[in-house]
N, C-alpha and C positions, 0 to 999 in steps of 0.2 A: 580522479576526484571522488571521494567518498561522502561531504556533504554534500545532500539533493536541494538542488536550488528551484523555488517554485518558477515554470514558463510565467515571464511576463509578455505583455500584447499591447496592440496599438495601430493605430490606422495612418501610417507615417504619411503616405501620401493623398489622403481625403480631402484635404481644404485643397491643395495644388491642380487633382481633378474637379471638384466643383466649381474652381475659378475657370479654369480654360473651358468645361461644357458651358455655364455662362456665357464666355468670351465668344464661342462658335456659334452659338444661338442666334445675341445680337446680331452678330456681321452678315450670320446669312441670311435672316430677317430684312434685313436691310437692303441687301443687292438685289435679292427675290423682289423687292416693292417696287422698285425702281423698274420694274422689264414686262412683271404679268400680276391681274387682276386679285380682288381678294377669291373670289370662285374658284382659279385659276390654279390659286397657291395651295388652295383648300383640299382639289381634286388635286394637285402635284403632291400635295405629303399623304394621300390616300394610297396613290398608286405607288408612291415609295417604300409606304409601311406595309402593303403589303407582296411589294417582291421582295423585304427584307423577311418577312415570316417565309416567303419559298424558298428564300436561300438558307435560310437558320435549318429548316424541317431537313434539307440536304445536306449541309457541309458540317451541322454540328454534334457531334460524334453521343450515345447514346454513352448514359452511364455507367462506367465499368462493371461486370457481374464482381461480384465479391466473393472472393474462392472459399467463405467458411457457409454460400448460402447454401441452404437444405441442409446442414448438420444444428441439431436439437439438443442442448448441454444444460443439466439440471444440478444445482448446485443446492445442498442443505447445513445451514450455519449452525454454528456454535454456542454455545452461551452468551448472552448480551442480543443477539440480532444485528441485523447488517448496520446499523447504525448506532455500535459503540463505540464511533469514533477510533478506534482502534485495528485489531485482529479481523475481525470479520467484515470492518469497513473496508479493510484493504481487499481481502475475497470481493467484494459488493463491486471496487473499483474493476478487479480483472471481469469479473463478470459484463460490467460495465462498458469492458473495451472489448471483447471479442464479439458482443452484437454490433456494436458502432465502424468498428476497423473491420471485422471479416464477416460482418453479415451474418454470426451465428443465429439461430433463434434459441433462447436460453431463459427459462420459467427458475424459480426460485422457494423455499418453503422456512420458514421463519419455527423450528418448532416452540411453542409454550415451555414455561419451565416445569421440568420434570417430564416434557415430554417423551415419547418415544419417537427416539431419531430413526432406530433400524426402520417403521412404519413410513417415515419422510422418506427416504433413500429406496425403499422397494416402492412405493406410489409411484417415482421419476424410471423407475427400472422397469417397472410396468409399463409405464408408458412408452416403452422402447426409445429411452433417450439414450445417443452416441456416445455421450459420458455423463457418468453423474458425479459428484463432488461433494465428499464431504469436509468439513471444515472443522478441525481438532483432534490432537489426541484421542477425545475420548471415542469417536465414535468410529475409532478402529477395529474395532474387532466386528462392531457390526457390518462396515464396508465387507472384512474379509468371508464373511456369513454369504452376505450377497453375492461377492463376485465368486462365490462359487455354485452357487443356486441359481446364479444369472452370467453362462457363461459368455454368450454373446454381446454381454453389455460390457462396456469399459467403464473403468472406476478410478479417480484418483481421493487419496485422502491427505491434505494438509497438514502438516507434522503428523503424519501417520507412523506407527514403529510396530515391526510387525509381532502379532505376539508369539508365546513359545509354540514352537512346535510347529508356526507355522512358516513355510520356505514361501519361495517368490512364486507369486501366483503371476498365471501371462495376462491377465485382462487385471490386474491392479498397480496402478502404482502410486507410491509415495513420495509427496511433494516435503523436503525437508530443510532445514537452512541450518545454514553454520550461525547460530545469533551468539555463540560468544565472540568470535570475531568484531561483528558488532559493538557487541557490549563493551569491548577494549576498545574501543575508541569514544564512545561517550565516557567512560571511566577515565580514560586519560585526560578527557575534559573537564572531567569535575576532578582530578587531580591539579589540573594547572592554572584552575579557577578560583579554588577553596580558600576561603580567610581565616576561616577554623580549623583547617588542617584534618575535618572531622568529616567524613559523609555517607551517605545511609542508601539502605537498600532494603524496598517492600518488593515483596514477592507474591502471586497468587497462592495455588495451589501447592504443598511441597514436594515436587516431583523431579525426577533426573535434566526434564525439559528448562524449566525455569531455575533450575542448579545451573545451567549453561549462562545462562544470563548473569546468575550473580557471580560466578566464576571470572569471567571472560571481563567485568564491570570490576571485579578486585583487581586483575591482573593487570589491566591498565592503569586503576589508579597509583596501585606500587610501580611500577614501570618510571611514571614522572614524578611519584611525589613516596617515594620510601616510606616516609615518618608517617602519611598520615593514616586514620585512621574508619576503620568501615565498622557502623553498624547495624544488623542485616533482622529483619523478623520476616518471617508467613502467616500469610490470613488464615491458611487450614493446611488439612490433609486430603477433603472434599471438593468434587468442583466446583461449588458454591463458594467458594476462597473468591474465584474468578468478578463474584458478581455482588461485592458487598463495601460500597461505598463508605459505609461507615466507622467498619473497622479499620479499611484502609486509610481515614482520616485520624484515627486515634494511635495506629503504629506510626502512624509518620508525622506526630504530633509529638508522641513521645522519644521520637529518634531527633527531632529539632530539638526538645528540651534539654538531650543527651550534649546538645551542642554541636550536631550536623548542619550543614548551612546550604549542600546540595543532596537531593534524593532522588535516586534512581529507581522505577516501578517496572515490573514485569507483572501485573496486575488483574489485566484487563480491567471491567469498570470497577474494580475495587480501586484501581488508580484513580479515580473520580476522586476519590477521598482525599490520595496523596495532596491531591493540585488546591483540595479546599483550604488544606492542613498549610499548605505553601502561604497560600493567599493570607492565612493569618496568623502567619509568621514574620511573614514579608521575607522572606526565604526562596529558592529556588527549587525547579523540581526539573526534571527529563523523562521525557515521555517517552511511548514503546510500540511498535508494529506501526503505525500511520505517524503521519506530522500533529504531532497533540499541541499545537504552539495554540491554539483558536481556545483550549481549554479554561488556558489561563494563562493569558502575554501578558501580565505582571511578571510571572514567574517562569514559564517555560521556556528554557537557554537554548534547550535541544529536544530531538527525539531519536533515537536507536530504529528507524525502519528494516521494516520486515519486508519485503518486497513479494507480497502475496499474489498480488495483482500480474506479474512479469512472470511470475508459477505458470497462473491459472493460463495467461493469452498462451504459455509457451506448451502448455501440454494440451490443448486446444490445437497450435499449429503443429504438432507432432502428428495428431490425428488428420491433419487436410495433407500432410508430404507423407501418409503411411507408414511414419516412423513409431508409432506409438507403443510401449514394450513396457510388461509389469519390471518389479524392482524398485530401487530407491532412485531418487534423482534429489541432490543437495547440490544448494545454492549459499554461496561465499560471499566475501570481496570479492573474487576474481570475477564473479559472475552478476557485478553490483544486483546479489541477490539480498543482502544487508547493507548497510551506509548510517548514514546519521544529515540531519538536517540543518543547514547553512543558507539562508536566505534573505532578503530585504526584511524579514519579518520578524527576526530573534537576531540580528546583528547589532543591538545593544547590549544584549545579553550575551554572547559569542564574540568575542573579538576574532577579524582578521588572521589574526599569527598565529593564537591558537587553534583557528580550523587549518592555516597553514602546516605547523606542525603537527597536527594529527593527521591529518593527509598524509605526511612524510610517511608517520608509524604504517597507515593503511597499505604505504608501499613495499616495506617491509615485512609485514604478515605474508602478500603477495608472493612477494620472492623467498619467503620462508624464512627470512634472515630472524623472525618476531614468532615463536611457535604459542599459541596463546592454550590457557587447559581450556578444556568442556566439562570439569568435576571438580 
């Protein structure tokens, strides 16, 4: 299964145990009255509570150590900050789970815009953290700067790609994903969805990276639907594509006007726009790297996740089993390191059959039988 269904929760047996502790109250209340005084009862549940705390202190077993405690993992984000709901939200999650599940202790640094990242990433390198982390393309060539000037520190960088010249370093490695795979699967959704036969694609910055997405989001839509038709613009050529809400409301305004009825963003918060543009259109949009449904559940059907989060916890427990090794490390389907989003929450939006058949396609990619481009 390729759509991520959100965990639902619940306390199925809480009223069933409040009734019976009730029930055991009354009755021993009751037999206790009938035999010894109220002083009697009073000094009997004294003396019971407390050979109950001597037995607890003995027989109840001390909290497991948590095999990621003493390793110190410092992560520095991307444009937008850890809460654009998107790209670096999903980082914010992993980070999130490797304190909670293995005990890390793990600091964080938000830079300002236009700040300097390489300054964030040597501060956490200074500080002799086990790994540091940085989150984006762009701030790969600073990672490669430092993990050579810091060679006892380990480094990963999220879509990291290494630049010329430089080969695999042993203390870096690059967290990377297969997102056109991905994107062929939300694309095939907005191919079997479509009433206009017409559907669009905003992009951030224009780079090889976010070329995968819109590749990978064609390639599915032709896949189930031949005829119809994509059309596609970019916010820039600068990283600041990434972070501008407004243009992204005005290209996916005017790709609705073109007669597009679903659009696809690989954005970041320029996507912010896409979902305004949705909202007053009364049109549809599909979100990208996290679940964007909370954006805007008017319109949001899906989201193409990035599984940033299942990166981060995984090159984390690389470092606690000793396995940790520079190089690239890419996540697929096969490694539900990309999926798209199916839940109680956009299953108006999303029918049943068509998460059904797209599943199928996801099994297909798998077995190679579906080869999807990345260009």
């Amino acid at each position: 299964m390729f759509g991520n269904a959100r965990p639902a929760g619940g306390d199925r047996l809480g009223g069933a145990s409040r009734a019976g502790a009730a029930s055991g109250r009354h009755v021993g209340f009751r037999l206790l009255s009938q035999t010894v005084t109220a002083r009697r009862v009073i000094g009997l549940l004294l003396a019971i509570n407390a050979l109950l705390v001597v037995v607890g202190a003995v027989v109840v077993p001390e909290v497991a150590h948590k095999q990621g405690a003493g390793l110190h993992v410092g992560l520095v984000f991307d444009i937008g900050g850890k809460n654009d709901k998107s790209f670096n939200e999903a980082a914010w999650r992993g980070l999130q789970r490797v304190h909670d599940e293995l005990g890390v202790d793990v600091q964080y640094i938000e830079p300002s815009e236009g700040a300097d990242r390489e300054s964030a990433l040597r501060t956490l390198a200074a500080r002799k953290a086990d790994l540091v982390i940085g989150v984006g393309f762009i701030i790969g060539p600073d990672l490669e700067r430092l993990a050579q000037q810091f060679p006892d520190i380990r480094f990963a960088g999220i879509d990291y790609s290494p630049s010329e010249g430089i080969g695999t370093l042993p203390n870096l490695v690059g967290l990377r994903f297969r997102e056109h795979e991905g994107s062929f699967l939300v694309g095939a959704i907005a191919g079997l969805t479509t009433r206009s036969k017409v559907v669009g694609f905003v992009g951030g910055m224009k780079i090889p990276l976010i070329r995968k997405f819109e590749a990978g989001y064609e390639a599915g839509v032709h896949h189930v639907c031949p005829a119809c038709r994509i059309v596609a613009a970019y916010a820039g050529t600068e990283p600041k594509a990434f972070n501008d809400p407004s243009l992204g409301e005005e290209l996916a305004s005017a790709q609705y006007g073109q007669g597009a009825d679903i659009i696809f963003h690989a954005a970041g918060k320029t996507g912010d726009g896409v979902f305004a543009a949705a909202r007053q259109h009364d049109a549809r949009a599909i979100g990208v790297d996290s679940d964007q449904f909370d954006a805007a559940p008017c319109c949001v059907m899906t989201s193409m996740v990035k599984r940033v989060d299942v990166a981060v916890v995984d090159v984390v427990k690389d470092i606690i089993a000793g396995k940790f090794h520079g190089g690239l490390h890419e996540l697929g389907l096969a490694d539900h390191g990309v999926g798209f989003v199916a839940d109680e929450h956009n299953k108006q939006l999303l029918p049943i059959e068509v998460v059904e058949q797209v599943n199928a396609l996801g099994d297909e990619i798998i077995t190679g039988k579906i080869k999807v481009p990345d260009r």
